[in-house]
C-alpha positions as CSV (number, residue, x, y, z in Angstrom):
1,X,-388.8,-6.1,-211.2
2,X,-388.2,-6.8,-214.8
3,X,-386.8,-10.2,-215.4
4,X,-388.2,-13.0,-213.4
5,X,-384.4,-14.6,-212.3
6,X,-384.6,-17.9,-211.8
7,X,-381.1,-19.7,-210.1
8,X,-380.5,-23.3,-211.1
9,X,-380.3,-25.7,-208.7
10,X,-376.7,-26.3,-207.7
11,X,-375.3,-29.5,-209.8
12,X,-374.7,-32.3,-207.3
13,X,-371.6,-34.6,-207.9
14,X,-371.9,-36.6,-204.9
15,X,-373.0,-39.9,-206.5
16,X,-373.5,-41.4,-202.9
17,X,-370.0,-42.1,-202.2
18,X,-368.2,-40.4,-199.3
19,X,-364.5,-39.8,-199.1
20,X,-363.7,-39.7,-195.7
21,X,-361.8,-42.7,-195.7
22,X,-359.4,-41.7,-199.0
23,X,-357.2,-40.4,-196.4
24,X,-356.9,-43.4,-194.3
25,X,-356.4,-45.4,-197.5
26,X,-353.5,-43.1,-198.4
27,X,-351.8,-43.5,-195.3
28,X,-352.3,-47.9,-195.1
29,X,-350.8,-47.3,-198.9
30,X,-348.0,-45.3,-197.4
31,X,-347.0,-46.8,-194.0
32,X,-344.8,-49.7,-195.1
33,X,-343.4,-47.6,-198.3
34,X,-342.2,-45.5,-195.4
35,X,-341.2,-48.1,-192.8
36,X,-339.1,-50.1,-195.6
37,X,-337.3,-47.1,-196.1
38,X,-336.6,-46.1,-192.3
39,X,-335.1,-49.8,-192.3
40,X,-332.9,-49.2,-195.2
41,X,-331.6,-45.7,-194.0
42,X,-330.6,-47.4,-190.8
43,X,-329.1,-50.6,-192.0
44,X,-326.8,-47.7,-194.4
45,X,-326.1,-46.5,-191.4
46,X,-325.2,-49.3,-189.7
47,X,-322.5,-50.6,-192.3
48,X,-321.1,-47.1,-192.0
49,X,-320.8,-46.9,-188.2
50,X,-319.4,-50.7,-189.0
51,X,-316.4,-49.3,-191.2
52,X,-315.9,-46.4,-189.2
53,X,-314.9,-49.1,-186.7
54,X,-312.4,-51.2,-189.3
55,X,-310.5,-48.4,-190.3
56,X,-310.1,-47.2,-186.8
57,X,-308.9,-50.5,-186.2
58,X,-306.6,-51.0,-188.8
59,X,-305.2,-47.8,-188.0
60,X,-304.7,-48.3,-184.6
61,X,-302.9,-51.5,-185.3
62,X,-300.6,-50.7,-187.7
63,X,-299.4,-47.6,-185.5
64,X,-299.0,-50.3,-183.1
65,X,-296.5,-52.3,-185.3
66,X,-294.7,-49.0,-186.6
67,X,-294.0,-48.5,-182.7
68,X,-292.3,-51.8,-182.6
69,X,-295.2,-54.0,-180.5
70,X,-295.8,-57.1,-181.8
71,X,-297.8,-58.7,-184.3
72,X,-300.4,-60.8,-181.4
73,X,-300.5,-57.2,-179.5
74,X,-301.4,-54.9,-182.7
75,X,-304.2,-57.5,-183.7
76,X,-305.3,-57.6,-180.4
77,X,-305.8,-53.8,-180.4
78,X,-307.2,-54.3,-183.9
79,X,-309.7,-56.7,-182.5
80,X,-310.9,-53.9,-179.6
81,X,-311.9,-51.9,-182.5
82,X,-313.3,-54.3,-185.3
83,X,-315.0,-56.5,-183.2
84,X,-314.6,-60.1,-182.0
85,X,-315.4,-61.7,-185.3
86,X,-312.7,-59.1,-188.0
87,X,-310.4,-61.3,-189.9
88,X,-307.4,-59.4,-189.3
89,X,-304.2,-60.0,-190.9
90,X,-300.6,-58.4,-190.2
91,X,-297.6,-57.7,-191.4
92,X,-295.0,-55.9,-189.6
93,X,-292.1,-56.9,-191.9
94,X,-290.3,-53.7,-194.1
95,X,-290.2,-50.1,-193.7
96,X,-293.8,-49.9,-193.6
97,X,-296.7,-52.2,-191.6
98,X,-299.4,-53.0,-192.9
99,X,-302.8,-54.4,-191.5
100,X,-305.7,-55.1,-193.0
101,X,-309.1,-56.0,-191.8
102,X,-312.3,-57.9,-192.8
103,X,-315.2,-58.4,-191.8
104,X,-318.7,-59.9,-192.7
105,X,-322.2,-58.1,-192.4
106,X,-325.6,-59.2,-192.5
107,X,-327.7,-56.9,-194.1
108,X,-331.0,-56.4,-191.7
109,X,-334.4,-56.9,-193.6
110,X,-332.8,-58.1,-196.6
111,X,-332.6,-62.2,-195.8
112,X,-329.1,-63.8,-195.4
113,X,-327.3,-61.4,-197.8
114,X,-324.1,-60.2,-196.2
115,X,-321.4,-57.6,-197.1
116,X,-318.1,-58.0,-196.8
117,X,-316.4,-54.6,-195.0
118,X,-313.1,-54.0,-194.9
119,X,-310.2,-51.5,-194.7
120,X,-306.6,-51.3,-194.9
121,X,-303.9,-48.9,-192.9
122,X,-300.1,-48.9,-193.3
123,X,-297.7,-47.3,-191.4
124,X,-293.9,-46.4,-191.5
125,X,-292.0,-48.5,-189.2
126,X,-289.9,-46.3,-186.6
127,X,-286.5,-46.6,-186.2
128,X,-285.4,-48.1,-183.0
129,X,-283.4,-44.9,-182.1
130,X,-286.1,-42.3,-183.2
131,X,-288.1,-41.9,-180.5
């Protein structure tokens, strides 16, 4: 054997410290970024299911007035949809009624602030011989 070989001992980074809790640290770091977010995407989804319900309100009550019922009976149907607590107002007057609807929101995990919602329908009043 012609050269004597000698292997150098393998360099050693390790300074004592072990890493087996990095991961854990990562995650505690993590959680709440994640859980704030969750919150946020649902409250989104909230107000939109909320609206969904205005404008299906609004809608139903001014095709209520444009059928000739009257103004207690189309905010009452207005109400099924909104909710108890929609400030509805109506007018049937004209060739076309209108309704709109409001309606405040608290805003989950963000305090007291609240949104206003609202929407708006119209409708062309039928003729009481069209039918």
């Amino acid at each position: 054997m012609g050269r004597n070989q000698h292997r150098a001992p393998p360099i050693r980074r390790d300074s004592g410290r072990s890493e087996t809790g990095s991961s854990t640290a990562e995650v505690a770091v993590l959680l709440p970024a994640l859980a704030v977010l969750l919150a946020f995407a649902l409250g989104a989804g909230g107000l939109g299911i909320t609206q969904i319900q205005l404008e299906e309100g609004a809608r139903v009550a001014a095709r209520e007035l444009a059928r000739g019922e009257s103004a207690p009976a189309a905010a009452d149907a207005a109400r099924r949809h909104a909710g108890g607590d929609a400030l509805i107002s109506v007018d049937p007057g004209g060739d076309y009624s209108r309704v709109s609807i409001r309606r405040d929101v608290r805003i989950p995990l963000v305090g007291t602030h609240v949104v206003t919602l609202s929407a708006d329908a119209e409708a062309r009043t039928e003729s009481p011989g069209a039918g």
